[in-house]
C-alpha positions as protocol buffer text, in pm:
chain_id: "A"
residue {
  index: 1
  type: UNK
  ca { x: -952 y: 1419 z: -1619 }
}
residue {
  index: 2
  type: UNK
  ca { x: -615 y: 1503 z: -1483 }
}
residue {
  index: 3
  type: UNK
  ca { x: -627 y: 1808 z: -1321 }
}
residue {
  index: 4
  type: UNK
  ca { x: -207 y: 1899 z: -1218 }
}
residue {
  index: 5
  type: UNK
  ca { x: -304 y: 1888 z: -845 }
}
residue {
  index: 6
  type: UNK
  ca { x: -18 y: 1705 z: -735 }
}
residue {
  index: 7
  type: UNK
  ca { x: 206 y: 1908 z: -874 }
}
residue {
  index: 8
  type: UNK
  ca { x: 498 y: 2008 z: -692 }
}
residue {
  index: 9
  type: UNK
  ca { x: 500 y: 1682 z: -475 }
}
residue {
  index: 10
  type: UNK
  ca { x: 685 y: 1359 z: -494 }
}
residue {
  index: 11
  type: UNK
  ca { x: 584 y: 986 z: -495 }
}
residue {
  index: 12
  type: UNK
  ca { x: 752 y: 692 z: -388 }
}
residue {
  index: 13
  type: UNK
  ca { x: 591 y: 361 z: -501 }
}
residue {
  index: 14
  type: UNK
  ca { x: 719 y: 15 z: -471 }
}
residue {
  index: 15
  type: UNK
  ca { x: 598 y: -291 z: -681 }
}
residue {
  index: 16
  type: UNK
  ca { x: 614 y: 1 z: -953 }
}
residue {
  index: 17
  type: UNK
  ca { x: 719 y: -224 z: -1234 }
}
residue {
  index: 18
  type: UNK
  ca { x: 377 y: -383 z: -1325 }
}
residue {
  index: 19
  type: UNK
  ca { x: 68 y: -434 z: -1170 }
}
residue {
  index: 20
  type: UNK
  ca { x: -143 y: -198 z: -915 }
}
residue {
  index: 21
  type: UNK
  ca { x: 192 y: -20 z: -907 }
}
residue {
  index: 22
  type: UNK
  ca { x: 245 y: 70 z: -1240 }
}
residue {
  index: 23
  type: UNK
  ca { x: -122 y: 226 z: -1304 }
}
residue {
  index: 24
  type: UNK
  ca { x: -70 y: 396 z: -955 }
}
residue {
  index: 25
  type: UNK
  ca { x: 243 y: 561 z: -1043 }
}
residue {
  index: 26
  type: UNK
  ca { x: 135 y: 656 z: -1387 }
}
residue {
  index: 27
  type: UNK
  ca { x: -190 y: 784 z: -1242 }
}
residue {
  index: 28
  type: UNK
  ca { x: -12 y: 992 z: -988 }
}
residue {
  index: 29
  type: UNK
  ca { x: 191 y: 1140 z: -1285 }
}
residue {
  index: 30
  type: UNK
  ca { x: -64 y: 1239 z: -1442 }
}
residue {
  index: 31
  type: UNK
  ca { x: -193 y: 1469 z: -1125 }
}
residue {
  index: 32
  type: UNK
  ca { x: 171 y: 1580 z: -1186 }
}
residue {
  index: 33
  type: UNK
  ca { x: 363 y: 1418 z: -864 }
}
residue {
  index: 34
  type: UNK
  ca { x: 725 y: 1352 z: -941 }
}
residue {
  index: 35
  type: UNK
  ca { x: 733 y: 963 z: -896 }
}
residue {
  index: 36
  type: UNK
  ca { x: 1045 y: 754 z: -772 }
}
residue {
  index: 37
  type: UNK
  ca { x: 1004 y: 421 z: -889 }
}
residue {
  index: 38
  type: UNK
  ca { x: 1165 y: 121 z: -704 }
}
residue {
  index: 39
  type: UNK
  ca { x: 1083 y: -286 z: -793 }
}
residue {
  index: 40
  type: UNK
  ca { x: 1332 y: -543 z: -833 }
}
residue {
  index: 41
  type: UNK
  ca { x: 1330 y: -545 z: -1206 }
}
residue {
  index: 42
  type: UNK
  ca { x: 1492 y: -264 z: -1353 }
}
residue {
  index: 43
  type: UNK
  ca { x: 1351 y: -241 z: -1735 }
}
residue {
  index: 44
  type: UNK
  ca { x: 981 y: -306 z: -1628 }
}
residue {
  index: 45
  type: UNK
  ca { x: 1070 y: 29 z: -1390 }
}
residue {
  index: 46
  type: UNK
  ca { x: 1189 y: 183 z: -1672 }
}
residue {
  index: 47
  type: UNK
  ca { x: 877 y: 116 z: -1880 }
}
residue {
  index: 48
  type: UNK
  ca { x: 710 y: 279 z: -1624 }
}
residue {
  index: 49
  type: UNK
  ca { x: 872 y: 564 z: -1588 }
}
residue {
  index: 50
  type: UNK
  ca { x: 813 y: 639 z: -2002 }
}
residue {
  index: 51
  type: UNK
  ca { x: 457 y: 652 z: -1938 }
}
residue {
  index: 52
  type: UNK
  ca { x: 472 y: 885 z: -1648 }
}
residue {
  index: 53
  type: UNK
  ca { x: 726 y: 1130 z: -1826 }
}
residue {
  index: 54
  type: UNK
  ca { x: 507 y: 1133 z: -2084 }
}
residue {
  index: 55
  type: UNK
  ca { x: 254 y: 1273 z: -1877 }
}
residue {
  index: 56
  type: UNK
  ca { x: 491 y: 1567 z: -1840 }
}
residue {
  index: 57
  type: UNK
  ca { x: 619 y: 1447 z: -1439 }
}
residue {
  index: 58
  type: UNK
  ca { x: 975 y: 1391 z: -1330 }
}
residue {
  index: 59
  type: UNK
  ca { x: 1086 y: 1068 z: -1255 }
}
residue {
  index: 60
  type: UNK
  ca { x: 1350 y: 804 z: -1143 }
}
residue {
  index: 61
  type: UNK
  ca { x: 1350 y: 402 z: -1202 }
}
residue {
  index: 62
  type: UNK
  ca { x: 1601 y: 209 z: -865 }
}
residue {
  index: 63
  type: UNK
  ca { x: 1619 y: -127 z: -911 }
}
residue {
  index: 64
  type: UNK
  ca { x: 1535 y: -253 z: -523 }
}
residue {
  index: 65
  type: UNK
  ca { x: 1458 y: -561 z: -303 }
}
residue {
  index: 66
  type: UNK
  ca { x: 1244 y: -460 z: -62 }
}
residue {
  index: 67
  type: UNK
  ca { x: 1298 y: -720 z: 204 }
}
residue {
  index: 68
  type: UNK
  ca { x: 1684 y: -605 z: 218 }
}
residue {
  index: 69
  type: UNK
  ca { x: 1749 y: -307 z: 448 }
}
residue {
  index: 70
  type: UNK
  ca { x: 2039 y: -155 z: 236 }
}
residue {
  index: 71
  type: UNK
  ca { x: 1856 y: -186 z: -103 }
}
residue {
  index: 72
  type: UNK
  ca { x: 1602 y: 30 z: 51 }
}
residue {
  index: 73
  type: UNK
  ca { x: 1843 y: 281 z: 235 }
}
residue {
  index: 74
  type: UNK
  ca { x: 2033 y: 354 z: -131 }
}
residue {
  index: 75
  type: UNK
  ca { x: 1682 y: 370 z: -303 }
}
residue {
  index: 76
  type: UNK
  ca { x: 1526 y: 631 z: -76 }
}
residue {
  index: 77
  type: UNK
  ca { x: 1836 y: 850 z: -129 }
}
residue {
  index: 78
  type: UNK
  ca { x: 1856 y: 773 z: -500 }
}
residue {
  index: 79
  type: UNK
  ca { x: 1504 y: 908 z: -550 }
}
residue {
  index: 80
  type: UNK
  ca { x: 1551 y: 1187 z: -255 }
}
residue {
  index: 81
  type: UNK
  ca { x: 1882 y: 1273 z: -433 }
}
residue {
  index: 82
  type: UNK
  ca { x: 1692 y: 1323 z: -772 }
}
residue {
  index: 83
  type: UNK
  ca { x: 1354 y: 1435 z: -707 }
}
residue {
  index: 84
  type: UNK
  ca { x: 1354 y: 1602 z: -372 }
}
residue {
  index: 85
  type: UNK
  ca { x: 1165 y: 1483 z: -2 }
}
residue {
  index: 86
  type: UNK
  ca { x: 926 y: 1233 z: -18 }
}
residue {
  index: 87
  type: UNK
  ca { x: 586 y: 1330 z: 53 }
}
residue {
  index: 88
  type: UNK
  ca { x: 362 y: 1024 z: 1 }
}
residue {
  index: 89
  type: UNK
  ca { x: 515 y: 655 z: 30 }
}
residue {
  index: 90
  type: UNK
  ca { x: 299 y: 392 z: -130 }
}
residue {
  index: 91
  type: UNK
  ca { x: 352 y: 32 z: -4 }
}
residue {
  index: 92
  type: UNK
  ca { x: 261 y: -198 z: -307 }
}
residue {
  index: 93
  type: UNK
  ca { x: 515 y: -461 z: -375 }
}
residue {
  index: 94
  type: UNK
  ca { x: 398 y: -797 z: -228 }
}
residue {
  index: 95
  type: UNK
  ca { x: 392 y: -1143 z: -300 }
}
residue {
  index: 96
  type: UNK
  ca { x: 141 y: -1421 z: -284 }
}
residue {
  index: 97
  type: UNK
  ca { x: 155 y: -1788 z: -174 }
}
residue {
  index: 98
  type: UNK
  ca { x: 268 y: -1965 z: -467 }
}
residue {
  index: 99
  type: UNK
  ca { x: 1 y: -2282 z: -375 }
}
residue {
  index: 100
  type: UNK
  ca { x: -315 y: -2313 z: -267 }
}
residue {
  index: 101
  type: UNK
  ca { x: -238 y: -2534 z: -11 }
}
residue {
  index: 102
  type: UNK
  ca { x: -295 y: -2606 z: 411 }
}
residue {
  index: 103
  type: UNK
  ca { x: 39 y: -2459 z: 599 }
}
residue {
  index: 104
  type: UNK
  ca { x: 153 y: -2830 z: 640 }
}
residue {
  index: 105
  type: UNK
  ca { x: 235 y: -2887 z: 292 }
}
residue {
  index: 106
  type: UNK
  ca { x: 373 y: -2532 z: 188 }
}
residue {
  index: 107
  type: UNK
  ca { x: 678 y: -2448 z: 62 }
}
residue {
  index: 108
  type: UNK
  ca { x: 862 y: -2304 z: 406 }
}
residue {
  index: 109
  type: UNK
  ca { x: 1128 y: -2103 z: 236 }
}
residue {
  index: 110
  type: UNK
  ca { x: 822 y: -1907 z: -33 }
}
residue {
  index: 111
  type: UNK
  ca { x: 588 y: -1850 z: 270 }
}
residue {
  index: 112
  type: UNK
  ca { x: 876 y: -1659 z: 444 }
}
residue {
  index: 113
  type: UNK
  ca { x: 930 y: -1463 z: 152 }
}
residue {
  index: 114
  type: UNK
  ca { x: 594 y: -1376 z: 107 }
}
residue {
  index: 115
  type: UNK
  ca { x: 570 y: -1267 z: 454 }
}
residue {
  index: 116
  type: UNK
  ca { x: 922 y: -1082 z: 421 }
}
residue {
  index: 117
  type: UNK
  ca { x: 794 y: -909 z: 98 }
}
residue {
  index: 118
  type: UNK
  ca { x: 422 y: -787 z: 282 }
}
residue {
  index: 119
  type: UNK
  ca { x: 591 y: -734 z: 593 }
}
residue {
  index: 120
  type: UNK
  ca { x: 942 y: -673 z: 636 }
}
residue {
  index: 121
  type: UNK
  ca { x: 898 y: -459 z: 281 }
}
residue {
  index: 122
  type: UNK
  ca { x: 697 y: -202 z: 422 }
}
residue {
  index: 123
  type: UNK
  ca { x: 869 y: -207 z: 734 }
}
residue {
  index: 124
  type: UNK
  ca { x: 1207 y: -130 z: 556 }
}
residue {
  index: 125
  type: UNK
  ca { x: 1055 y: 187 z: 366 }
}
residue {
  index: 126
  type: UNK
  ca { x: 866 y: 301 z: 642 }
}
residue {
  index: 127
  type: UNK
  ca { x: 1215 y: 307 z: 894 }
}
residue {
  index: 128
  type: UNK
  ca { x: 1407 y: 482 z: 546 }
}
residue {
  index: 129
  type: UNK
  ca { x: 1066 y: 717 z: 469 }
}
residue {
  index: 130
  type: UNK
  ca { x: 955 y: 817 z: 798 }
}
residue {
  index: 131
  type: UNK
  ca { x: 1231 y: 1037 z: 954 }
}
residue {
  index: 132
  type: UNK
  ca { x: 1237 y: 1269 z: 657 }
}
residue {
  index: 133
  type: UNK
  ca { x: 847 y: 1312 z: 733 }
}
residue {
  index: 134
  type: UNK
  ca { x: 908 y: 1386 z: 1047 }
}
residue {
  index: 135
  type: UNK
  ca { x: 1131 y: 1640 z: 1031 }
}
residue {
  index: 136
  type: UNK
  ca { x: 893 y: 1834 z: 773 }
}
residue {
  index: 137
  type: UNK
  ca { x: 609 y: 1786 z: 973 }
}
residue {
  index: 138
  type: UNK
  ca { x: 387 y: 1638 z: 712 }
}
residue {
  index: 139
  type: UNK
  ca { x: 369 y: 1263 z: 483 }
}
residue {
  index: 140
  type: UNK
  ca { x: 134 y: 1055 z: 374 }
}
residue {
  index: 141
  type: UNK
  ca { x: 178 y: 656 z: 356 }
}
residue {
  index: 142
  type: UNK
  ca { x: -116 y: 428 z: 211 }
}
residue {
  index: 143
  type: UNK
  ca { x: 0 y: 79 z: 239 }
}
residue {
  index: 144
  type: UNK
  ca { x: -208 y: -152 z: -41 }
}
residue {
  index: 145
  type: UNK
  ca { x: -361 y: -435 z: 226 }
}
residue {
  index: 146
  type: UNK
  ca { x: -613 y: -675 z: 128 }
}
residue {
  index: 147
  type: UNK
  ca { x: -966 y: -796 z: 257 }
}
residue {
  index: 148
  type: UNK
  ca { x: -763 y: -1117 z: 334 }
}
residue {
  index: 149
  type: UNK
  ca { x: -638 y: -899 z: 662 }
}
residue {
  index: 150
  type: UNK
  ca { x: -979 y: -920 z: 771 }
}
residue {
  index: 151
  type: UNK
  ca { x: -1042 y: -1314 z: 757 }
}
residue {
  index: 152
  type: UNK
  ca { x: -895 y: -1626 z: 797 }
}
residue {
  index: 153
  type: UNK
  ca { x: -779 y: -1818 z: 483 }
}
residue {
  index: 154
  type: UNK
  ca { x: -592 y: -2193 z: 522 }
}
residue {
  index: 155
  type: UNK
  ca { x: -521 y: -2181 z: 210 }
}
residue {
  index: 156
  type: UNK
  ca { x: -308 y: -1844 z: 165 }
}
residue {
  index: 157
  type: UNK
  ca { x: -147 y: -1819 z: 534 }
}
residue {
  index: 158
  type: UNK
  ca { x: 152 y: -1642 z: 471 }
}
residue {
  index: 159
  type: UNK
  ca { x: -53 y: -1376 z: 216 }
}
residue {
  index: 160
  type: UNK
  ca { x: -353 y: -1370 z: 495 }
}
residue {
  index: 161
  type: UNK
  ca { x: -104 y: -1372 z: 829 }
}
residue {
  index: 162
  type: UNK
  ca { x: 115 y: -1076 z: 656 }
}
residue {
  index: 163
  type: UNK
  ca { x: -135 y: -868 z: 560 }
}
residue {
  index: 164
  type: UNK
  ca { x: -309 y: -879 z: 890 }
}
residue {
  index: 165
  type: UNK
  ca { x: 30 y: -789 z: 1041 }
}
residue {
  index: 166
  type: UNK
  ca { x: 73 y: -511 z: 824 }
}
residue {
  index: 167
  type: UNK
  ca { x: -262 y: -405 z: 934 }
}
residue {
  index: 168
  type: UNK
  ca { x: -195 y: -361 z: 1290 }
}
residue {
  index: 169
  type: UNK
  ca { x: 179 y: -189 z: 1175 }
}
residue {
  index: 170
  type: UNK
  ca { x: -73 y: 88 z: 1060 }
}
residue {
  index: 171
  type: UNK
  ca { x: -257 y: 46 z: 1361 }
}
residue {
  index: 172
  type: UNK
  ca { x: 64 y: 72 z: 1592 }
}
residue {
  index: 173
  type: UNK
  ca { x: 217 y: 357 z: 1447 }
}
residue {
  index: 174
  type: UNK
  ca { x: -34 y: 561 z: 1364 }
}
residue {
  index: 175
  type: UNK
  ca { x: -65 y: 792 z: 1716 }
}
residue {
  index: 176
  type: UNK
  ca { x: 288 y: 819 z: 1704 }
}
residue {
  index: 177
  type: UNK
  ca { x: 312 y: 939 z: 1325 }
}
residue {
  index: 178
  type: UNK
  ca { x: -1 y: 1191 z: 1406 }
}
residue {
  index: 179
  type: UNK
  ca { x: 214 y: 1368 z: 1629 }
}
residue {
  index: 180
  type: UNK
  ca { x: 439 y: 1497 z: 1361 }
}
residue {
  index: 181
  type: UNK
  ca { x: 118 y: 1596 z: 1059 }
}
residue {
  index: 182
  type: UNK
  ca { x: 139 y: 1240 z: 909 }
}
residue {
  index: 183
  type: UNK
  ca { x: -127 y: 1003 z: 774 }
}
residue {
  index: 184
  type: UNK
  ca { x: -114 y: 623 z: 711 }
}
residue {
  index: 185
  type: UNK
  ca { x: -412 y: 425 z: 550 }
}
residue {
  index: 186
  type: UNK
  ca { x: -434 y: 57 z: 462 }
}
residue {
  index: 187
  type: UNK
  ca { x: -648 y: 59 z: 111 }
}
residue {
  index: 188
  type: UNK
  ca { x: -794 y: -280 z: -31 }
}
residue {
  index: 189
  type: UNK
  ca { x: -787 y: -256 z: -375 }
}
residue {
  index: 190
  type: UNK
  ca { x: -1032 y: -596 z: -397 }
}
residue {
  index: 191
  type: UNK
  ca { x: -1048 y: -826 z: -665 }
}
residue {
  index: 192
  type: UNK
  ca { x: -868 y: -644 z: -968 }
}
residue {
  index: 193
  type: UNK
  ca { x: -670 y: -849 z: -1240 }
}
residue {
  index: 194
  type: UNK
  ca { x: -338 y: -864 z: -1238 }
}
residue {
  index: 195
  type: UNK
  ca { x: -87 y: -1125 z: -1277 }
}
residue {
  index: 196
  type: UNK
  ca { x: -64 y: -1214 z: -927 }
}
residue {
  index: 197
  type: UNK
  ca { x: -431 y: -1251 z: -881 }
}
residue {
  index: 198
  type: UNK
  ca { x: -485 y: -1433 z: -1231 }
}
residue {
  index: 199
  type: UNK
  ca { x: -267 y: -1736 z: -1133 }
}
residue {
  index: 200
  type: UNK
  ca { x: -447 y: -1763 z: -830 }
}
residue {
  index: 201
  type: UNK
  ca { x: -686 y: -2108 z: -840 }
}
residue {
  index: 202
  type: UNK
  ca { x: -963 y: -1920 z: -664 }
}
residue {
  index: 203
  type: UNK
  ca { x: -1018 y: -1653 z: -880 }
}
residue {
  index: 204
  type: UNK
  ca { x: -975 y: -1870 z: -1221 }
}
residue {
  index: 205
  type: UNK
  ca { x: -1342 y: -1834 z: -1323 }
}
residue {
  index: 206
  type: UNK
  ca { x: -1373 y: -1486 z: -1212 }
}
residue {
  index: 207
  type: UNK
  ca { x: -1529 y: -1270 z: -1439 }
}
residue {
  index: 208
  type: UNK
  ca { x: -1654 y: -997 z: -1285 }
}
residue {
  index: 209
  type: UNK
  ca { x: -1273 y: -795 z: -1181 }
}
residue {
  index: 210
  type: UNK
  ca { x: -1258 y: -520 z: -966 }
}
residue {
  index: 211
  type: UNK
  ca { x: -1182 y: -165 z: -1162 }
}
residue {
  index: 212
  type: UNK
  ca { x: -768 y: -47 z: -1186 }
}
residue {
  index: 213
  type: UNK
  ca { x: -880 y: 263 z: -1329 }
}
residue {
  index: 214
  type: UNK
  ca { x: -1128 y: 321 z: -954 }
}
residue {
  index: 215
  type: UNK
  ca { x: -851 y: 198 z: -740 }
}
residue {
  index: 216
  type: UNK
  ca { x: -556 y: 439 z: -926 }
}
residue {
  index: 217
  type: UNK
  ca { x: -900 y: 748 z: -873 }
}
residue {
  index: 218
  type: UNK
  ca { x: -901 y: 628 z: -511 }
}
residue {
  index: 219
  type: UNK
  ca { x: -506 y: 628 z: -461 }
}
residue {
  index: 220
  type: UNK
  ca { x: -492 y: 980 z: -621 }
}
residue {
  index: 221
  type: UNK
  ca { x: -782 y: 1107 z: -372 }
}
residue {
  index: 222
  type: UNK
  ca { x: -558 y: 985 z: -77 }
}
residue {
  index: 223
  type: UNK
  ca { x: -261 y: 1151 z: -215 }
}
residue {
  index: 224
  type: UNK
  ca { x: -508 y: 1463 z: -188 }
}
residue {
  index: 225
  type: UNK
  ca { x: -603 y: 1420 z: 152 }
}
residue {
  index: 226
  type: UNK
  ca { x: -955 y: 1322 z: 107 }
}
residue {
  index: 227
  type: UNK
  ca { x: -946 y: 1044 z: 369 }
}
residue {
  index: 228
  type: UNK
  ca { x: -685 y: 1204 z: 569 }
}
residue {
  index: 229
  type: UNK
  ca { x: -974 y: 1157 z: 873 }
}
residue {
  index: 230
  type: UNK
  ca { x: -953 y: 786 z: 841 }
}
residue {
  index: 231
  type: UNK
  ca { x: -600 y: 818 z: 942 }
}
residue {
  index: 232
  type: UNK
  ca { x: -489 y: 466 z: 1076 }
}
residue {
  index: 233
  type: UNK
  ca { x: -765 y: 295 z: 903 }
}
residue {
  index: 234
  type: UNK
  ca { x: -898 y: 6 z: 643 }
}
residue {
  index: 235
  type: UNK
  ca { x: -1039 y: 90 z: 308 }
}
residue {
  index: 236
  type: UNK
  ca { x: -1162 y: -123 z: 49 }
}
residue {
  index: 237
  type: UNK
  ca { x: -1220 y: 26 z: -230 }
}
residue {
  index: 238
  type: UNK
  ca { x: -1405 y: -226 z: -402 }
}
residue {
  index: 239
  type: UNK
  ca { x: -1662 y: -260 z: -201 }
}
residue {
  index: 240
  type: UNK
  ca { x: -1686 y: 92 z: 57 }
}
residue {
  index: 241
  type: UNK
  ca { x: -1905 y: 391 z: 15 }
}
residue {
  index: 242
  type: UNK
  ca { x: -1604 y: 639 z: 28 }
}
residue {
  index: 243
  type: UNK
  ca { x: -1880 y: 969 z: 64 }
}
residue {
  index: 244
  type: UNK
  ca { x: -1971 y: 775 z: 349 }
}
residue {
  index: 245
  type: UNK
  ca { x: -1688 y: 677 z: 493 }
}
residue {
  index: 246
  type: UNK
  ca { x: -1561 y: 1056 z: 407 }
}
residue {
  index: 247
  type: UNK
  ca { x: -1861 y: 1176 z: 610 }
}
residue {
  index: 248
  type: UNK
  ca { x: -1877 y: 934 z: 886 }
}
residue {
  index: 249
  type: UNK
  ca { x: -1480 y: 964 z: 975 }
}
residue {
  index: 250
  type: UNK
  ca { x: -1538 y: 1125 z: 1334 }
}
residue {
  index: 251
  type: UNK
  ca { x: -1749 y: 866 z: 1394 }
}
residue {
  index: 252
  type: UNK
  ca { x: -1522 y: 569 z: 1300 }
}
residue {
  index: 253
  type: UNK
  ca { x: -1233 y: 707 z: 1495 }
}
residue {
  index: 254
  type: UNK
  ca { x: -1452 y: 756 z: 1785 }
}
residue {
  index: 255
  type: UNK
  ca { x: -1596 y: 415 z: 1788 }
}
residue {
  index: 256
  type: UNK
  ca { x: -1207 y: 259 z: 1710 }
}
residue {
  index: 257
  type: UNK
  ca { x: -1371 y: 115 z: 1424 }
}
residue {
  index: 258
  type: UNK
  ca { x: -1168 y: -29 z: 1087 }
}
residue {
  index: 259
  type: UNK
  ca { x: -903 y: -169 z: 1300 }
}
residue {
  index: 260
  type: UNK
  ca { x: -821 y: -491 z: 1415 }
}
residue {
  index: 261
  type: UNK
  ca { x: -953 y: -561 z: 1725 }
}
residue {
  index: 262
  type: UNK
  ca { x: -1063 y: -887 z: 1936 }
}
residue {
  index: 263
  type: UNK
  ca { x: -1490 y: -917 z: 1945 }
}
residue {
  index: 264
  type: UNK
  ca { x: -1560 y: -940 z: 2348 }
}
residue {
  index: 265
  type: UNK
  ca { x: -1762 y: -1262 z: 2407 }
}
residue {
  index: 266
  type: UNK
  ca { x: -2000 y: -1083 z: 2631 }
}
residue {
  index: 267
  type: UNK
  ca { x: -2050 y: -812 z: 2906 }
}
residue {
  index: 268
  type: UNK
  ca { x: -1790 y: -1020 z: 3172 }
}
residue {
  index: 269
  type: UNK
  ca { x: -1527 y: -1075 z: 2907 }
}
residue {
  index: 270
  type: UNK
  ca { x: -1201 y: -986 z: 3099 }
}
residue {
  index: 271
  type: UNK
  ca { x: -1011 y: -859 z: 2723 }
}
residue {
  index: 272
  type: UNK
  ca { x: -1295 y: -552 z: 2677 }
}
């Protein structure tokens, strides 16, 4: 049940056309966060946006590509401009390899732009996002990752190999951004259906999909500050005991766990 305790805050969600994004912004609306919403197609934004001003929350629809600097300059002051400062920035638009394939038959030109979407994406709203934070003292950023961070995959290298590097972005910035009352999390929604994971060959008999409805919960609990102690961490939603993680959080950070780290190979390994 939507309880209004957002309200008074403001959102900015990329990927916000469709998707994870859509039911994130919408579910964030509903809390009653003011929601900037930026994608690269303009009237899926603005479908969007209808269902979160029904909810009663101010909004705006920009019309963005992510992967280009200036799109992402113009957007950040568009929904600045119209909604106020930006107090949580969620990283969602992405792109998948378009074939399951080995990285010696792929299409060069879409892995780039899969790795420019994950990657360079974030980057670009993080560099537009991040001073504003600063200066306030106080932001939240949960970038959407993906288990396939956490393992090798030769047949979705430029998915696997961004992610992973967006990973350790988290991981790189996230003593500096402490510093100034800000908190960055990498959630895994896991296996939920959407129309990027339906076309994908592994998951064509899957049956058994990952809930929206949990991940949008989880995404609004974040915006709350309920895993503000796993600050710089990995959260999968589909899979982690959140009370525990919740109660264990002193415990992670002290043990630099949910981070990406190199195993030692034993007691004399010269990289521990």
């Amino acid at each position: 049940m939507a309880t209004g305790s957002l309200a008074g805050q403001v959102a900015l969600i990329t990927g916000a056309g469709r998707g994870i994004g859509r039911d994130i912004a919408i579910g964030l609306a509903a809390e009653g966060m003011a929601v900037g919403l930026v994608g690269r197609t303009h009237p899926t934004l603005v479908e969007t946006l209808r269902e979160c001003v029904g909810h009663g929350a101010r909004g705006v629809a920009v019309a963005a590509d992510v992967t280009r600097p200036g799109n992402v300059r113009e957007a950040v002051r568009a929904v600045e401009r119209d909604l106020g400062p930006i107090d949580l920035l969620i990283n969602n638009a992405g792109q998948i390899d378009r074939d399951e394939v080995p990285i010696w038959e792929v299409d060069s030109t879409q892995w780039w732009q899969v790795v420019e979407t994950n990657l360079r994406g974030p980057f670009n709203l993080l560099r537009s996002v991040l001073p504003g934070m600063v200066e306030r003292g106080h932001g939240r950023v949960i970038n959407l990752n993906s288990g396939f961070a956490l393992r090798p995959d030769g047949h979705y290298t430029a998915y696997a190999t961004s992610k992973g590097a967006l990973l350790q972005l988290s991981d790189n910035i996230a003593d500096s951004v402490a510093e100034h009352g800000i908190v960055v999390l990498d959630l895994s929604p896991g296996a939920v259906a959407t129309d990027m994971t339906a076309g994908m060959p592994m998951f064509k008999d899957m049956k058994a999909w990952g809930s929206i409805p949990y991940v949008v919960a989880v995404t609004v609990d974040a915006a709350r500050g309920r895993f503000d102690g796993l600050h710089g961490r990995f959260i999968h939603a589909g899979r982690d005991n959140l009370e525990q993680l919740v109660a264990r959080a002193e415990e992670i950070r002290e043990a630099d766990a949910r981070t990406l780290r190199l195993r030692r190979y034993g007691p004399d390994d010269p990289m521990e």
